[in-house]
N, C-alpha and C positions, 0 to 999 in steps of 0.2 A: 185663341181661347174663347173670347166674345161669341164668336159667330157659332162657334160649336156647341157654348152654353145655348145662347137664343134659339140655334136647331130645334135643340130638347125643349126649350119652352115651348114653340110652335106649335113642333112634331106632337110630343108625348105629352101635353101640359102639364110637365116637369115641374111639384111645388120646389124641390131641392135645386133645381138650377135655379128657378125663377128668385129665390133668399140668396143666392148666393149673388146674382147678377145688381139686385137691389143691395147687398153687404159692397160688394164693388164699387157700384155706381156712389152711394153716400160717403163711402171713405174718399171716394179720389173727388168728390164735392167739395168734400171736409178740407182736403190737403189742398185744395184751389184757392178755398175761402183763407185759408192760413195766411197765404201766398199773398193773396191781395191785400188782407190787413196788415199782416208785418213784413212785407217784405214788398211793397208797393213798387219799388223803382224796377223790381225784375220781374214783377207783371208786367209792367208797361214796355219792356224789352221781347218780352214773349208775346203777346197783344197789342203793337202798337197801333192799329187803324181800326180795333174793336175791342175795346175794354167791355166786357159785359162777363158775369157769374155765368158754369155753365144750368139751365135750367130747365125745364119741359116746353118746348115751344112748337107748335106747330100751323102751319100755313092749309085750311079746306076749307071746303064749305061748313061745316059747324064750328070755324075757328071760332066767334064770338060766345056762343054757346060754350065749347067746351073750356075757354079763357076763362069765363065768367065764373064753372067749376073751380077751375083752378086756383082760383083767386081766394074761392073757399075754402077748401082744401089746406090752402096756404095756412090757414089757420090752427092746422093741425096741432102745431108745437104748445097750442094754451093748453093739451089737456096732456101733455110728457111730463119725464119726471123733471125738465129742466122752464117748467111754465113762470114757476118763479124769478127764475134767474134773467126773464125775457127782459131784453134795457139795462142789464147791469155788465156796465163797462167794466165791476171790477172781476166778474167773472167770465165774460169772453174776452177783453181786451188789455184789462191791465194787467203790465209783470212785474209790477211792486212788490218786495221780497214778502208781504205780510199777505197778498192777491193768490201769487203763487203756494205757498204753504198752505191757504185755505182750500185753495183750490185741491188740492194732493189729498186734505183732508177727504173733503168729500168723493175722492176717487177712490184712496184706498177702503172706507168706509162701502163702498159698492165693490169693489171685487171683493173683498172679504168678509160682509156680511153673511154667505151663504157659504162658506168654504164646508167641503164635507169631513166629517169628522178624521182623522189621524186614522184608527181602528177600521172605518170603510174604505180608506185608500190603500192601506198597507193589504186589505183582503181583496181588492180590485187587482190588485200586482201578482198574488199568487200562482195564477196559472202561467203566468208570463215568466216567472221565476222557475216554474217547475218545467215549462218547456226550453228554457236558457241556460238550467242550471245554474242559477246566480241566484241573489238574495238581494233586494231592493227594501232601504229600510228608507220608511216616510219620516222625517224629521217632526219633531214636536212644533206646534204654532207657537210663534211670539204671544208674550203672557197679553198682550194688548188686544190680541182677538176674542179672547172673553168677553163675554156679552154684548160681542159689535151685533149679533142677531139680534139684540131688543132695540135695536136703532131704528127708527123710522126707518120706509125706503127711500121716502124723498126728503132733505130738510125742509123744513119750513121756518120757520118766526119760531114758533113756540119750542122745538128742537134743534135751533141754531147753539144753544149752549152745549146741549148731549154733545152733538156731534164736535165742539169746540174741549169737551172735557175730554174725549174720546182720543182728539188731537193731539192732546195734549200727551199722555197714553203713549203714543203711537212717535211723536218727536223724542219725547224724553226717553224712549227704549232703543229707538234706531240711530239718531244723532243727540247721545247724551251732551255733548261740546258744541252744541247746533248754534248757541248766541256768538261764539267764536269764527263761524264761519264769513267769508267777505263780505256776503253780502248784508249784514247787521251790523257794519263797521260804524256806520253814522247812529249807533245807539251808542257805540262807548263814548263817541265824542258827548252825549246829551249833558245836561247838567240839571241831577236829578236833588231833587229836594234833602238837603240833612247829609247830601253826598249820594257817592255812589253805592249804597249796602251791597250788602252777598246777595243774589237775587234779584236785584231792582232789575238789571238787563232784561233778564229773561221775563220778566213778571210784566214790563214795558212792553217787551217782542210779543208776547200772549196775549197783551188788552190787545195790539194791532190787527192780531190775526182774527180775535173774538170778532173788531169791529169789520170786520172784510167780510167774514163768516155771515152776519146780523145785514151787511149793505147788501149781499148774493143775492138774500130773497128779502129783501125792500123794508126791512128793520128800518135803518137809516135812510132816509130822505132827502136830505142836506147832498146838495150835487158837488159844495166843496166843502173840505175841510171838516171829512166821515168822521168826528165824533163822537165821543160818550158826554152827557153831560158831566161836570167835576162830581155831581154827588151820586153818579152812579154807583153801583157798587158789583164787583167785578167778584163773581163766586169765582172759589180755588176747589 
């Protein structure tokens, strides 16, 4: 499949192979990169006499020349939408239950920012309906996609709470019983102030996820112990 793509780059310089070959090559990057951070001992079973990322490397006469590009190049990632996130363990590397939830946040917030209205999907289907004979009904959006289009595209600092309100939104309509699930177990054990009220859990699970949200893009500074000062005051 490779070689038949690269043909058409060559041959016909193909932009649609060439996106596709680049969609390839970054995914199976991505799934390497995975590999080596969390799953390090069966890299080292697959790679044992050369652990190295796969990368662009090449051996001619403008190797130094063209390294030297590459080097720059490298730099690319400061101007993506994930430039903030550059250094933050808690969003490539840690899967603390408050890391992961944030994380999901700002995922779901990117694919469904843009989703096309209901009314232009359900008329996108119609001729496929009328040549099938069948009737394809587009289901209504979760009430939590409302106004995810006025959300930044990237968070930042100063929309680290939107997209935290948004979250919130979006947990409380898909997993209403979400503070019950295992891995929140060590919040029941806590031992919260005046006891445990109606709420306190979840309100507890929400400041975590805030402060994950706020550490992504360099809110928080503090390398341990990610928190809010006491007199912060944590919008509902």
């Amino acid at each position: 499949m490779l070689q038949k793509i690269e043909e058409r780059i060559f041959r016909d310089n193909d932009l649609q192979a060439a996106e596709i070959l680049y969609a390839i090559a970054t995914e199976a990057a991505l799934g390497v990169l995975n590999l080596y951070i969390r799953k390090r001992e069966l890299f080292n079973k697959i790679a044992p006499r050369r652990n190295f990322l796969p990368s662009i490397f090449s051996i001619h006469p403008n190797t130094a020349k063209v390294t030297a590009q590459m080097l720059a190049d490298s730099q690319l990632g400061k101007r993506t939408d994930h430039a903030l996130q550059t250094g933050s363990r808690a969003y490539f590397v840690s899967d603390s239950p408050a890391n992961v939830y944030a994380r999901a946040i700002i995922a779901s917030v990117g694919f469904n920012r843009e989703l096309v209205p209901v009314s232009h999907q359900q008329k996108h289907w119609e001729q496929f309906d009328r040549k099938e004979r069948v009737r394809t009904v587009v289901l209504p959006f979760p009430k939590y996609v409302a106004g995810m289009d006025l959300l930044p595209r990237t968070m930042t600092p100063e929309s680290a709470i939107l997209y935290w309100r948004k979250g919130k939104e979006i947990i409380l309509e898909e997993v209403p019983d979400f503070h019950m699930r295992p891995e929140w177990e060590n919040y029941h054990r806590r031992k919260y102030k005046k006891g445990a009220k109606p709420g306190a859990i979840q309100h507890a699970i929400f400041k975590d996820i805030l402060i994950a949200l706020k550490t992504m893009v360099g809110t928080n500074k503090r390398k341990t112990g990610h928190r809010l000062p006491k007199t912060a005051c944590i919008q509902k």
